[in-house]
C-alpha positions as a printed NumPy array, in Angstrom:
array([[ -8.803,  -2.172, -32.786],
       [ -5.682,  -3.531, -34.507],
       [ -3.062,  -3.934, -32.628],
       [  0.114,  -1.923, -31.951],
       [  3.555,  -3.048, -30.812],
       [  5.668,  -0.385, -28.998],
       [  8.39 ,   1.612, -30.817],
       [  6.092,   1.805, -33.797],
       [  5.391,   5.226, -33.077],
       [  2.275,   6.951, -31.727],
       [ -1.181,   7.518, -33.999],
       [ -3.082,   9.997, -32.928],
       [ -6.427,   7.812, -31.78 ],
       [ -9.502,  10.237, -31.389],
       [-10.947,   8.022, -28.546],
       [ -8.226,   8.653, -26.108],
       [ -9.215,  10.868, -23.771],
       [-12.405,   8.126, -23.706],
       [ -9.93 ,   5.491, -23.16 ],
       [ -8.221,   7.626, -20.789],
       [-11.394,   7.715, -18.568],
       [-11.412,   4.035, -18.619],
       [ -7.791,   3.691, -17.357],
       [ -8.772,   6.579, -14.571],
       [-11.645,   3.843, -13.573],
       [ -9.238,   0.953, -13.279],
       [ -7.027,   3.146, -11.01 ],
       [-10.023,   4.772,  -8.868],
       [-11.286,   1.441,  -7.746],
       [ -7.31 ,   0.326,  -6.814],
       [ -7.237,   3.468,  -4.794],
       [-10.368,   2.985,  -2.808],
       [ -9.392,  -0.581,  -1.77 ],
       [ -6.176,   0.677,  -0.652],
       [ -7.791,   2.215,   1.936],
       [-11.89 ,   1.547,   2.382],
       [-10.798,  -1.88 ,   4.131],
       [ -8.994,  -0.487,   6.708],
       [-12.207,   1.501,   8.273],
       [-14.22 ,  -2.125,   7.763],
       [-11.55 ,  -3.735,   9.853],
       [-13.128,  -3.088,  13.865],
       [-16.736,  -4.059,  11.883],
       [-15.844,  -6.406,  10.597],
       [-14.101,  -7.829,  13.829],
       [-17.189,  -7.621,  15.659],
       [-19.342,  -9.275,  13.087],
       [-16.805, -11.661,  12.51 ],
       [-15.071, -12.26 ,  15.448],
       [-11.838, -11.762,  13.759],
       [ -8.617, -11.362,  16.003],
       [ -5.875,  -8.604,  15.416],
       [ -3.755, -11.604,  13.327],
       [ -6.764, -12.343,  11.217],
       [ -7.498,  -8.5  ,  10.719],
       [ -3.727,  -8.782,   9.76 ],
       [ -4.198, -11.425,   7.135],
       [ -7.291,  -9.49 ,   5.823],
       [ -4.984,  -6.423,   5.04 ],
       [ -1.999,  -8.628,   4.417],
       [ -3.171, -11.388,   2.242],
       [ -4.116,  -8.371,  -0.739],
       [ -0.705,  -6.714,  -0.53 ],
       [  1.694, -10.084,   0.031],
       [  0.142, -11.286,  -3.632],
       [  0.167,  -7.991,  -5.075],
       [  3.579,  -7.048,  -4.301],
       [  4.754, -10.559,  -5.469],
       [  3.279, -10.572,  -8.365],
       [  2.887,  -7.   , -10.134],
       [  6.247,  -7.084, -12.122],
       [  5.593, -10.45 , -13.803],
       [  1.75 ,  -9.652, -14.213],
       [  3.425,  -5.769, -16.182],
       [  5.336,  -8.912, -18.306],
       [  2.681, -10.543, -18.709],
       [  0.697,  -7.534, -20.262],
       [  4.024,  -6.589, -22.708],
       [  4.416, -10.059, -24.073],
       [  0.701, -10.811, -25.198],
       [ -1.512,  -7.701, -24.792],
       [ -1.848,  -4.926, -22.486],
       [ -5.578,  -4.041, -22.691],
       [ -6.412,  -8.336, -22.623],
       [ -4.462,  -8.548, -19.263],
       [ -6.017,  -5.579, -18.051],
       [ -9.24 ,  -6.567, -18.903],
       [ -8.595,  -9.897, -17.28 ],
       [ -6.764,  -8.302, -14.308],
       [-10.493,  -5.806, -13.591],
       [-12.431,  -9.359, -14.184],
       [-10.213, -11.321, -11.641],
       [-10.376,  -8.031,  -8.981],
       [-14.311,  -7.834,  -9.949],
       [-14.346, -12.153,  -9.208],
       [-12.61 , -11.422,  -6.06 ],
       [-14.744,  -8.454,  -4.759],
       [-18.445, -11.147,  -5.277],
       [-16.332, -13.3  ,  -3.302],
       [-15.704, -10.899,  -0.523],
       [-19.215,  -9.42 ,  -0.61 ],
       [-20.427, -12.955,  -0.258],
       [-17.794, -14.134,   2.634],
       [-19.086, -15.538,   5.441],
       [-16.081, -16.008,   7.437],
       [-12.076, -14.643,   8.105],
       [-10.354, -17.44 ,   5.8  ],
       [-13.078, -16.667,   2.825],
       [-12.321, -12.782,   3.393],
       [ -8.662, -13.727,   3.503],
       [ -9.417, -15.943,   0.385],
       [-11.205, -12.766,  -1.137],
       [ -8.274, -10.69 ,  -0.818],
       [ -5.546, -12.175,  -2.565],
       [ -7.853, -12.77 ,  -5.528],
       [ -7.842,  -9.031,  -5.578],
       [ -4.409,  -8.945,  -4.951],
       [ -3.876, -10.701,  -8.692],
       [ -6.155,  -8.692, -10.388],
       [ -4.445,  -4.883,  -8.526],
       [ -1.399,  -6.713,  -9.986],
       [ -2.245,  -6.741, -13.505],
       [ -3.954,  -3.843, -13.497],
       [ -1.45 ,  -1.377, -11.766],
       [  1.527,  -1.308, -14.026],
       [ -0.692,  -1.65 , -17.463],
       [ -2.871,   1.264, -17.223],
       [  0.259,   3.558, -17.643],
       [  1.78 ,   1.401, -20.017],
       [ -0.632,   1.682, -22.741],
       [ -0.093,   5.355, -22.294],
       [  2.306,   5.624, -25.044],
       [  0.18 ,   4.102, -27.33 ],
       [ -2.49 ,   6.627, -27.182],
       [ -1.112,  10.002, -26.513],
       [  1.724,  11.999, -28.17 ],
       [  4.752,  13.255, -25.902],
       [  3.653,  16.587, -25.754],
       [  0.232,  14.857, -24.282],
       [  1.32 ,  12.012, -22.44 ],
       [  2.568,  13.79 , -19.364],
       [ -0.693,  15.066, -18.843],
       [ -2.266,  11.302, -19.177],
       [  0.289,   9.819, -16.622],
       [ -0.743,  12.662, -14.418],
       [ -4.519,  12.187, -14.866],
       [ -4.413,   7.967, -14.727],
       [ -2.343,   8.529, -11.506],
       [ -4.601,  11.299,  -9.345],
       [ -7.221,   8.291,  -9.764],
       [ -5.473,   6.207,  -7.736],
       [ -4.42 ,   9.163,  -5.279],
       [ -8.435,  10.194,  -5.333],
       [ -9.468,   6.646,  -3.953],
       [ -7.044,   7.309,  -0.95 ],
       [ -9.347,   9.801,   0.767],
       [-12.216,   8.981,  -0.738],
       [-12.217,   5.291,   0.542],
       [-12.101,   5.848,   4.205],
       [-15.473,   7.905,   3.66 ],
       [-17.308,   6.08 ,   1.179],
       [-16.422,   2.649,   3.502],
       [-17.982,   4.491,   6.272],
       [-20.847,   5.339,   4.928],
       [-22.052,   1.52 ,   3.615],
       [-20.859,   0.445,   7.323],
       [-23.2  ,   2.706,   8.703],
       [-26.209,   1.588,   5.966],
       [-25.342,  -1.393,   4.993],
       [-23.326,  -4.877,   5.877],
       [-19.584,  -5.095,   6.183],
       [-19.862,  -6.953,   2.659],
       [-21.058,  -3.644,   0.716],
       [-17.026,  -2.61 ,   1.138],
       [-16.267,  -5.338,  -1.363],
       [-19.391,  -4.97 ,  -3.135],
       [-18.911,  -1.344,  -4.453],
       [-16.142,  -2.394,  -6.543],
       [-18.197,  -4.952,  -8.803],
       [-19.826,  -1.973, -10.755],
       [-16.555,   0.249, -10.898],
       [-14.615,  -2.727, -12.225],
       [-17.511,  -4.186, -14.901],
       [-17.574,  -0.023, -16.092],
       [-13.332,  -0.329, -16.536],
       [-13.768,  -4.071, -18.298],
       [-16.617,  -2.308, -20.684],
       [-14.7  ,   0.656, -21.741],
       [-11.439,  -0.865, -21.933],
       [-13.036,  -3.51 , -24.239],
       [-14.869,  -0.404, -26.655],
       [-12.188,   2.152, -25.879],
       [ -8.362,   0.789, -25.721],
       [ -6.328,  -0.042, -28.441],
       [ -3.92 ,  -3.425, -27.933],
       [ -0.058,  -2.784, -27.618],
       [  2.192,  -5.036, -26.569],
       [  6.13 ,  -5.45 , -26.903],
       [  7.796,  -8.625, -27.465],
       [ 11.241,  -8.05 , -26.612],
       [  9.725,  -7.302, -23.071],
       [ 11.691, -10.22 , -20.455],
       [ 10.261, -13.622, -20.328],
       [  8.391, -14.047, -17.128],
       [ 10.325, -16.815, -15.014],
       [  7.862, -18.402, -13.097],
       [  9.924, -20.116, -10.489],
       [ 11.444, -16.662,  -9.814],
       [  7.655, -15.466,  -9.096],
       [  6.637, -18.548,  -7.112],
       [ 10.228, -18.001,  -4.47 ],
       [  8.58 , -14.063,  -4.47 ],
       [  5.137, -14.84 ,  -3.085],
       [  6.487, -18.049,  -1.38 ],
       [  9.163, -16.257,   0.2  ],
       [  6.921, -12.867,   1.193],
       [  4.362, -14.857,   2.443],
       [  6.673, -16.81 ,   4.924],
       [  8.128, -13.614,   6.142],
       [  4.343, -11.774,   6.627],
       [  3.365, -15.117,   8.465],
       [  6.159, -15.228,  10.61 ],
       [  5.844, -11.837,  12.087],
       [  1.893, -12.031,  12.114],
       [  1.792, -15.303,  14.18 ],
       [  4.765, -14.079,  16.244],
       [  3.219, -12.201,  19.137],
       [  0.27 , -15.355,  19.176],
       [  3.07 , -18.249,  19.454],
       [  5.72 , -16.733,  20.802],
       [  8.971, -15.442,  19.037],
       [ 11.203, -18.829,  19.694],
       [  7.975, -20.905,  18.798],
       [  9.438, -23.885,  16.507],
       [  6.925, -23.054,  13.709],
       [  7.608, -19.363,  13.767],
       [ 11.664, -19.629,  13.669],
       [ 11.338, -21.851,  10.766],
       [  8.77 , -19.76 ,   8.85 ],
       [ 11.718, -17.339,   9.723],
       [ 14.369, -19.429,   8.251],
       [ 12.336, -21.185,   5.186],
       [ 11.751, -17.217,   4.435],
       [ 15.503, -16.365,   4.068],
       [ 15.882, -19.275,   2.182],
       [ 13.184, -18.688,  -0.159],
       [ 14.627, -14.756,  -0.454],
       [ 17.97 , -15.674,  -0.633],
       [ 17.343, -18.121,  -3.867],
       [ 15.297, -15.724,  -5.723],
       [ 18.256, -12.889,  -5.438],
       [ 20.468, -15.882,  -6.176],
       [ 18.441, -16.208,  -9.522],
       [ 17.858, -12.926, -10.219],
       [ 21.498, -12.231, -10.035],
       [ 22.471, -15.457, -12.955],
       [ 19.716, -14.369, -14.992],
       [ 20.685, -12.749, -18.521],
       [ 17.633, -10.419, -18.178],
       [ 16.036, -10.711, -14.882],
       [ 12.545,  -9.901, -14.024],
       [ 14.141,  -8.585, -10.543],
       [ 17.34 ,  -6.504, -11.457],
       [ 19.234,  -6.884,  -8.247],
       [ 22.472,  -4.981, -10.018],
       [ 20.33 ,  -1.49 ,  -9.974],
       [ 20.833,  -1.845,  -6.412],
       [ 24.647,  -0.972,  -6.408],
       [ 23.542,   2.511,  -7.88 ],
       [ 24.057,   4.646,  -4.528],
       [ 20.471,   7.133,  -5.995],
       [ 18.584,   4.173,  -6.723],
       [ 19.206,   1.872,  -3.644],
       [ 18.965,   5.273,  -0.995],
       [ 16.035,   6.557,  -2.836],
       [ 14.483,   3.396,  -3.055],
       [ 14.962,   2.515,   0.996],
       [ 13.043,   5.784,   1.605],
       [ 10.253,   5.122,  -0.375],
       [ 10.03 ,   1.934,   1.189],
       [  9.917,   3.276,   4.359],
       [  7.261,   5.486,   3.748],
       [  5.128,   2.165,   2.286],
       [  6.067,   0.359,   5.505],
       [  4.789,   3.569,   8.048],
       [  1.945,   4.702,   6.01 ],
       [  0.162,   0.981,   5.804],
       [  1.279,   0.515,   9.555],
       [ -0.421,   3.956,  10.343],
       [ -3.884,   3.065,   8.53 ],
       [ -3.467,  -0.618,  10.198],
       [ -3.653,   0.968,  13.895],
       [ -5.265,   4.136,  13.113],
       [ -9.204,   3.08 ,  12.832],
       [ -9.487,   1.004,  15.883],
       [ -8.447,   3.916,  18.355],
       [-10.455,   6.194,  16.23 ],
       [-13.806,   3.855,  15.96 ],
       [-13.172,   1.622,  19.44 ],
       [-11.645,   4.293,  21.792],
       [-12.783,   7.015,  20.602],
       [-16.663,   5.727,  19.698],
       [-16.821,   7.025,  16.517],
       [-18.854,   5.328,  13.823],
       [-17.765,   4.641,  10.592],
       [-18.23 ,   7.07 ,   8.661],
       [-16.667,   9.267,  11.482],
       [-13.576,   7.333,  11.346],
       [-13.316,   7.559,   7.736],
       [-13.79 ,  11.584,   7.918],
       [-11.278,  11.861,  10.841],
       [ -8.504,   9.901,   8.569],
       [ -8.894,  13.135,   5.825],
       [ -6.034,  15.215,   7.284],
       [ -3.362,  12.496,   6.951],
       [ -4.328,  12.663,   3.576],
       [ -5.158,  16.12 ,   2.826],
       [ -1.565,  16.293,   4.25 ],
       [ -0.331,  13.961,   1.486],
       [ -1.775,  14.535,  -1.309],
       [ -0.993,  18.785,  -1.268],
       [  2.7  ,  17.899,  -0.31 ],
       [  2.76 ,  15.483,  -2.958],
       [  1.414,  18.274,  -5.641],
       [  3.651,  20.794,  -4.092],
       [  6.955,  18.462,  -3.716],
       [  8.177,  19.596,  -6.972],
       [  8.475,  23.222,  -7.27 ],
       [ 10.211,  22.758,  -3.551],
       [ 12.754,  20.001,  -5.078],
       [ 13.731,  22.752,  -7.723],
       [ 14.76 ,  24.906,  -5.272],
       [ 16.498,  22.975,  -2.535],
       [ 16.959,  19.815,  -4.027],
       [ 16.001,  16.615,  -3.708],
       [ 18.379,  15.448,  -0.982],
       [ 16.939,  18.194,   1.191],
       [ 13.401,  17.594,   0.733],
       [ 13.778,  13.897,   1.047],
       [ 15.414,  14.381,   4.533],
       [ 12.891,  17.307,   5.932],
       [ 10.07 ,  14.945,   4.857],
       [ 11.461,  12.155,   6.764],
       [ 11.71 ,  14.569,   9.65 ],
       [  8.49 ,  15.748,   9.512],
       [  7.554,  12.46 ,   9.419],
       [  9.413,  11.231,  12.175],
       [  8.495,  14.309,  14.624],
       [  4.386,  13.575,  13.716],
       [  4.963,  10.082,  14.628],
       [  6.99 ,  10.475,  17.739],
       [  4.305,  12.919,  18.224],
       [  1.73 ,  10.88 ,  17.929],
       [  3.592,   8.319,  20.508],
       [  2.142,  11.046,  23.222],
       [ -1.148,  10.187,  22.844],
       [ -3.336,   9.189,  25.614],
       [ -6.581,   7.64 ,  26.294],
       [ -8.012,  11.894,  27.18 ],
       [ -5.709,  13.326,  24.677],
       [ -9.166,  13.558,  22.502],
       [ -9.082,  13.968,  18.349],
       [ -7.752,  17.487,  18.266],
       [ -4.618,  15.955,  18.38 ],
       [ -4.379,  13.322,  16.769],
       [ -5.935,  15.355,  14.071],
       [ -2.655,  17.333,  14.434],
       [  0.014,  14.885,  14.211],
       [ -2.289,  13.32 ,  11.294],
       [ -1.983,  16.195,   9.281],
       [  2.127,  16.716,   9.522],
       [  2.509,  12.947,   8.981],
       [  0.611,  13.292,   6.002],
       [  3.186,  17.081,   4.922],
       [  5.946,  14.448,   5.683],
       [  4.872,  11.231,   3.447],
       [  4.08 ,  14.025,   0.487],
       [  7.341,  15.475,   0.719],
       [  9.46 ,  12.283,   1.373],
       [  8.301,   9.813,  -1.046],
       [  7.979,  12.375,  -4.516],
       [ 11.372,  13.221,  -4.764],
       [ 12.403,   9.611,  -3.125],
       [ 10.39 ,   8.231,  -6.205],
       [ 11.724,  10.346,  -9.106],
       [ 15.423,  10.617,  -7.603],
       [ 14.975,   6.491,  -7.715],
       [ 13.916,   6.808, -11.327],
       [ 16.126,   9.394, -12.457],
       [ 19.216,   7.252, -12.185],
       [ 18.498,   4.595, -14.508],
       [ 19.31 ,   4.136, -18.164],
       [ 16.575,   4.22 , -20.7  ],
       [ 17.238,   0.143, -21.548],
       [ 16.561,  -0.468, -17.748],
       [ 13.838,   2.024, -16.49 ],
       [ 11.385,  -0.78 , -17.021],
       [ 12.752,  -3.068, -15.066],
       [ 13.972,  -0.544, -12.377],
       [ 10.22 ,   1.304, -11.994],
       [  9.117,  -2.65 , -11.513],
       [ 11.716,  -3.52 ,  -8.982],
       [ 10.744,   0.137,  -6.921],
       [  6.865,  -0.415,  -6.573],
       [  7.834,  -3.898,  -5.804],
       [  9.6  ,  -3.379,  -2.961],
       [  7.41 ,  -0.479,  -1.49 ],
       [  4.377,  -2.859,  -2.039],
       [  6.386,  -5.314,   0.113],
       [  7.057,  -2.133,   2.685],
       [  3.527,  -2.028,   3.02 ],
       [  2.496,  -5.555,   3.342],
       [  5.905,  -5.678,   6.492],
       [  4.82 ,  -2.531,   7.747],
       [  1.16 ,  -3.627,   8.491],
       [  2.681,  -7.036,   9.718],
       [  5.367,  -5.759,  12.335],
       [  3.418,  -2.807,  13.477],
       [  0.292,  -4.556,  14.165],
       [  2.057,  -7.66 ,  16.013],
       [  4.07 ,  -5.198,  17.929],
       [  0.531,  -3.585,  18.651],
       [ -1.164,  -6.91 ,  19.366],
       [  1.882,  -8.453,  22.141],
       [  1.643,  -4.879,  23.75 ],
       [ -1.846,  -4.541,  24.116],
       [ -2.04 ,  -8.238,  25.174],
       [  0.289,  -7.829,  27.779],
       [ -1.145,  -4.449,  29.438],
       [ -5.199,  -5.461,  29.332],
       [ -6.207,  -6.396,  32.267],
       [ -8.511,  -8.908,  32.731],
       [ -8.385, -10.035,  36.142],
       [-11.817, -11.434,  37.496],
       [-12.865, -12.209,  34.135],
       [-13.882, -16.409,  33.076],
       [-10.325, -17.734,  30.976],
       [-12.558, -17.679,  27.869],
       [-13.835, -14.217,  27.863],
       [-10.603, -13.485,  28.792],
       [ -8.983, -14.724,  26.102],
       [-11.537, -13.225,  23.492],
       [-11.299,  -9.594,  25.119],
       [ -7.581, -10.54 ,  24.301],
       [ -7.76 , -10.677,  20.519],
       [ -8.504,  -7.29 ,  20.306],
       [ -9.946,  -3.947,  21.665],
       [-13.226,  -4.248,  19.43 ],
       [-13.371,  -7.664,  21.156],
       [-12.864,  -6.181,  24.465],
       [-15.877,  -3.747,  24.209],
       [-17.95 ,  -6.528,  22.909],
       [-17.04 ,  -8.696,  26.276],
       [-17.601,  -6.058,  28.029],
       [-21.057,  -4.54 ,  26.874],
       [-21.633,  -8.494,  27.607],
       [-20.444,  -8.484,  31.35 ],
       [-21.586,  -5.184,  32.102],
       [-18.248,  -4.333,  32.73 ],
       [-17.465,  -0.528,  32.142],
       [-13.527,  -1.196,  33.62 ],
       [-12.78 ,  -3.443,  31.188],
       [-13.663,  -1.346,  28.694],
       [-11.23 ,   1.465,  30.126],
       [ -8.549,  -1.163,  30.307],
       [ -9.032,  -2.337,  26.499],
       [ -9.075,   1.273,  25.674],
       [ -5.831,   1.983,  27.828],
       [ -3.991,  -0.943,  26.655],
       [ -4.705,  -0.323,  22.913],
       [ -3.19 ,   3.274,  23.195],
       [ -0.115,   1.871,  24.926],
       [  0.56 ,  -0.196,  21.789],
       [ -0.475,   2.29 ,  19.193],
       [  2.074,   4.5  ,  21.35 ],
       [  4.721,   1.928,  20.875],
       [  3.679,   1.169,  17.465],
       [  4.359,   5.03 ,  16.594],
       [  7.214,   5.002,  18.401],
       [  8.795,   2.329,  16.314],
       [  7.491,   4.772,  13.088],
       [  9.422,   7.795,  14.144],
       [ 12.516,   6.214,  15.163],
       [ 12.762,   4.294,  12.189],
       [ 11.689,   7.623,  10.317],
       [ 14.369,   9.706,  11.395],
       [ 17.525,   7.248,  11.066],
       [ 16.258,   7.418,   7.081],
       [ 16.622,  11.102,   7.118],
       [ 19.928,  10.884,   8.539],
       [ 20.923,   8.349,   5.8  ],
       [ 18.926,  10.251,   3.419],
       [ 20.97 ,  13.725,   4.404],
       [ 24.463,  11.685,   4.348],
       [ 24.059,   9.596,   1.254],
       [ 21.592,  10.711,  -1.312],
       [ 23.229,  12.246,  -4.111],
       [ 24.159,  15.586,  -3.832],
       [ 21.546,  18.613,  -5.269],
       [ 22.837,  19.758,  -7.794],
       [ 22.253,  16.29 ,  -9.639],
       [ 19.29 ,  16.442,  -7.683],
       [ 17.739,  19.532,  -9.594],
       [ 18.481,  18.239, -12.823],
       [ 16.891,  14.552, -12.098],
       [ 13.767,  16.443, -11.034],
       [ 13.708,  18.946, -14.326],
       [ 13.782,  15.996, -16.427],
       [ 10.43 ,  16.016, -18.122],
       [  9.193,  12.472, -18.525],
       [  6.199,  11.023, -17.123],
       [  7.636,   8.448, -15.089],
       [  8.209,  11.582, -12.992],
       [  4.977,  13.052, -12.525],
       [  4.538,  14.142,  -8.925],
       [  1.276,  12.106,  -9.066],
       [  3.336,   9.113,  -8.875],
       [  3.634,   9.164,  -5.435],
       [  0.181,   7.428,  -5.15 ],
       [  1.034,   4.19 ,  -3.556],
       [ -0.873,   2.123,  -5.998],
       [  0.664,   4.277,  -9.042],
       [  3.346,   2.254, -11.108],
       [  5.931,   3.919, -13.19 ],
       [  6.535,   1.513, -16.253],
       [  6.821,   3.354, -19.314]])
C-alpha cells in the first residue's frame, strides 16, 4: 500500500475494519502479558528457585524498558513508518517471548523480558496512531475504542489463561502463547495496514533515551536490592545517587531542548501535572497489588493456578465496569469529584485489605478486590482525560507521550517499593529458628520457598510461619497503598481544576478521550 503522510487527509480504505482486527491483536497480546506473568511468578519460583528480588526483576525488567523507551519508539514510528515499526516492534516482542519460552534460568527470563519490553514499546503508541489514517472522524472514535478494549480484554483474561498452561503445561507456555498471537498481528499488519508516517514528528534524541532507561533502571535497582543489602549499603546509596543524577540531566535536557521528546513545561499546567500524579498513582498501586496478590492467593491460600488467576477477576471486573461507567458519572459531578471518590474508594479497599489475616479466608479478599478495582476505574478515566484535556492541539502528542510515560514508570516503582517493603517485612517476621543457616536462608527468599523447605523438612510450623509472615508484609504493603491513596484524593479534591471545566474537558469528543483509555497498556497519541 502506498504510503500516507499525516495531514493529507483520510481515504476511505475498505480493509479497515480488517486492519482494525490486526491492531486489536497487537493490543490483546500487550494486555495478556501485563498480567499472565504475575500468576507464573510463585511457579516459576519454585521451578526456578527465584527469590522475591529476582521475581522483582522478572516483572521489573519488562516495564523499566518499556516505560523508558515508548515515547521515542511512538518517534520512531512517525519519522519512518508506523506499520514497519510496528511490525518490527510484534517481531522483537515475538523474539523475546522464544526466548522466554526457552529460558532456563532467572537472568535469561530477566533477559526475556526487556526484549519484550522494546517490542510493547513500539507497539503501544503506534496501533492508535495509524488510526487516523484509516478511519474518518465520525468512525475513528469507535476504532480508538475498539483497539483499546483489546488491551483492557488481556487484563482479565491473562490471569486465567496463565493458569491454565501452569496447570497443563511448563512455566515456559506463559511466554510461549504469545509467539502465535504476535506472528497473526506481524501477518495482517503486513496484508492489512496502510504506511503513514509524519515527518515534522520530533527527532528522537538518543542520549535523552539512554539517561531515561539508565536513570529508571538505577532507581528500580536501588529499591529492589535495598531490603537484600541493606538501605545504607555503599552500592545501594550510590545506585541512589547515580539515579538522581541520571534524572536530573535528562530534565536538564529536556528543559534546553527546542522540541523535546520529554516536555517538562506541560508540567507547570496545574490539570495536567494533578491529573497526571493520580494516574500515576494508580500505575504504582495497581502493579504493586498484582506483584503481592498471587503469592498469598497460590502459597497461603493453596490455590493452583488457574485458581489464582480466577480469584484475581473481581479486581478487574471492578475496573473495567467503572472504567466503562466513569463517564456518564464525570458528566454529572465532574471530574474533580470522581477523581477524589475513586481515590477513596481506593484507599478504603486497600486499608481494607491491610486487615487481612492468615483465617480471614477469600471471601474477603474477594471483597476488598472488587472495590479496589470500582476505585482504579473511577480514578484513573477522568485522571486520564482531565490530563489530556488541558493541552493544546500542537502539544497533545507530546503530552499523551509524557502521561503513559510516567504511569509506566508508576508501575515499574510501584512493583519495586511494594515488593521490597514486602520482602524486609516478611524476612524479618519468619521464623526459622531450629532450621540449618542454609535452609534458612532459602525459606528466606520467599514464602513459595518456605513451603518448598518445608514439605522438605517435614516441617508443618514453618509453613504457618511463612504463611504468617507473608500476610504481615502484604498487610504493610497495603497499608502503604491506602495511605498513599488517600493523601491523592485530598490533593485531588483541593487542586484539580474546578467542575465546571471539568464537564466540558470530559464532553469534548475526541478519541484521545475514550473511556477505554484507561487500559494501562493503552497510549493516547493521536
Amino acid at each position: 500500500m502506498a504510503t500516507v503522510t499525516q495531514g493529507e487527509g483520510v481515504r476511505p480504505e475498505p480493509r479497515r475494519w480488517w486492519a482494525l482486527g490486526a491492531l486489536v491483536a497487537s493490543m490483546l497480546v500487550l494486555g495478556f502479558d501485563m498480567t499472565i506473568l504475575n500468576v507464573a511468578l510463585p511457579t516459576m519460583a519454585e521451578q526456578l528457585g527465584a527469590s522475591t528480588g529476582e521475581q522483582q526483576w522478572m516483572a521489573d525488567a519488562y516495564v523499566v524498558v518499556f516505560a523508558a523507551l515508548m515515547l521515542p519508539a511512538g518517534l520512531l514510528g512517525d519519522r519512518f513508518g508506523r506499520r514497519a515499526m510496528l511490525i518490527t516492534g510484534l517481531a522483537i516482542f515475538l523474539a523475546g517471548s522464544v526466548l522466554g519460552s526457552l529460558a532456563g534460568d532467572v537472568n535469561w527470563v530477566v533477559a526475556a523480558r526487556a526484549v519484550m519490553g522494546v517490542g510493547a514499546a513500539l507497539v503501544t503508541p503506534l496501533a492508535l496512531s495509524v488510526l487516523p489514517s484509516l478511519f474518518a472522524p465520525e468512525e475513528r472514535t469507535k476504532a480508538v475504542g475498539i483497539v483499546s478494549a483489546g488491551s483492557t480484554l488481556g487484563l482479565p483474561l491473562g490471569p486465567i489463561v496463565g493458569g491454565w498452561l501452569l496447570n497443563h503445561f511448563w512455566w515456559g507456555s506463559v511466554f510461549l502463547i504469545n509467539i502465535p498471537m504476535a506472528a497473526i498481528g506481524i501477518a495482517a499488519c503486513v496484508f492489512l495496514l496502510p504506511e503513514t508516517s509524519d515527518p515534522a514528528s520530533p527527532r528522537v534524541d538518543a542520549v535523552s533515551t539512554a539517561l531515561t532507561a539508565t536513570g529508571l533502571g538505577a532507581l528500580i535497582y536501588a529499591i529492589i536490592e535495598a531490603p537484600g543489602r541493606g538501605w545504607t549499603d555503599p552500592l545501594v546509596l550510590g545506585m541512589f545517587g547515580a539515579a538522581a543524577v541520571l534524572i536530573a540531566a535528562l530534565v536538564r535536557r529536556e528543559r534546553r531542548a527546542v522540541r523535546p521528546m520529554l516536555d517538562m513545561a506541560l508540567l507547570a499546567r496545574r490539570g495536567f501535572l494533578f491529573n497526571t500524579l493520580a494516574a500515576t498513582l494508580v500505575m504504582f498501586v495497581l502493579s504493586g497489588l498484582m506483584f503481592v496478590l498471587p503469592p498469598y492467593l497460590q502459597a497461603v491460600l493453596g490455590n493452583d493456578a488457574l485458581g489464582t488467576g480466577v480469584r484475581l477477576l473481581p479486581m478487574m471486573g471492578g475496573l473495567i465496569v467503572a472504567a466503562r461507567a466513569a463517564q456518564p458519572v464525570v458528566n454529572r459531578f465532574g471530574a474533580r469529584a470522581v477523581v477524589s471518590a475513586g481515590l477513596v474508594a481506593l484507599a478504603f479497599a486497600a486499608l481494607l485489605g491491610s486487615r487481612t489475616t492468615v483465617d480471614s479466608g477469600y471471601g474477603f479478599t474477594a471483597l476488598w478486590l472488587s472495590v479496589a478495582g470500582v476505585g482504579f476505574g473511577f480514578a484513573v478515566v477522568p485522571a486520564m482525560a482531565g490530563a489530556l484535556g488541558t493541552l493544546p492541539t500542537d502539544r497533545a502528542g507530546s503530552g499523551s507521550g509524557l502521561l503513559m510515560t510516567l504511569r509506566q514508570v508508576g508501575g515499574a516503582i510501584g512493583i519495586a517499593l511494594l515488593g521490597s517493603l514486602l520482602a524486609s517485612a516478611y524476612r524479618d517476621r519468619l521464623d526459622v529458628t531450629g532450621l540449618p543457616a542454609e535452609a534458612a536462608h532459602t525459606a528466606g527468599e520467599s514464602v513459595v520457598a518456605a513451603h518448598l523447605v518445608a514439605e522438605k523438612a517435614g516441617s508443618a510450623q514453618l509453613a504457618t510461619a511463612a504463611n504468617s509472615a507473608y500476610v504481615h508484609g502484604m498487610g504493610l504493603a497495603l497499608l502503604v497503598c491506602g495511605v498513599a491513596a488517600l493523601a491523592a484524593a485530598l490533593l485531588a479534591a483541593a487542586l484539580l481544576p474546578g467542575s465546571p471545566a471539568a464537564r466540558r474537558t470530559a464532553r469534548a469528543e475526541t478519541p484521545a478521550k475514550d473511556p477505554a483509555m484507561a487500559a494501562p497498556h493503552a497510549d493516547a497519541r493521536q
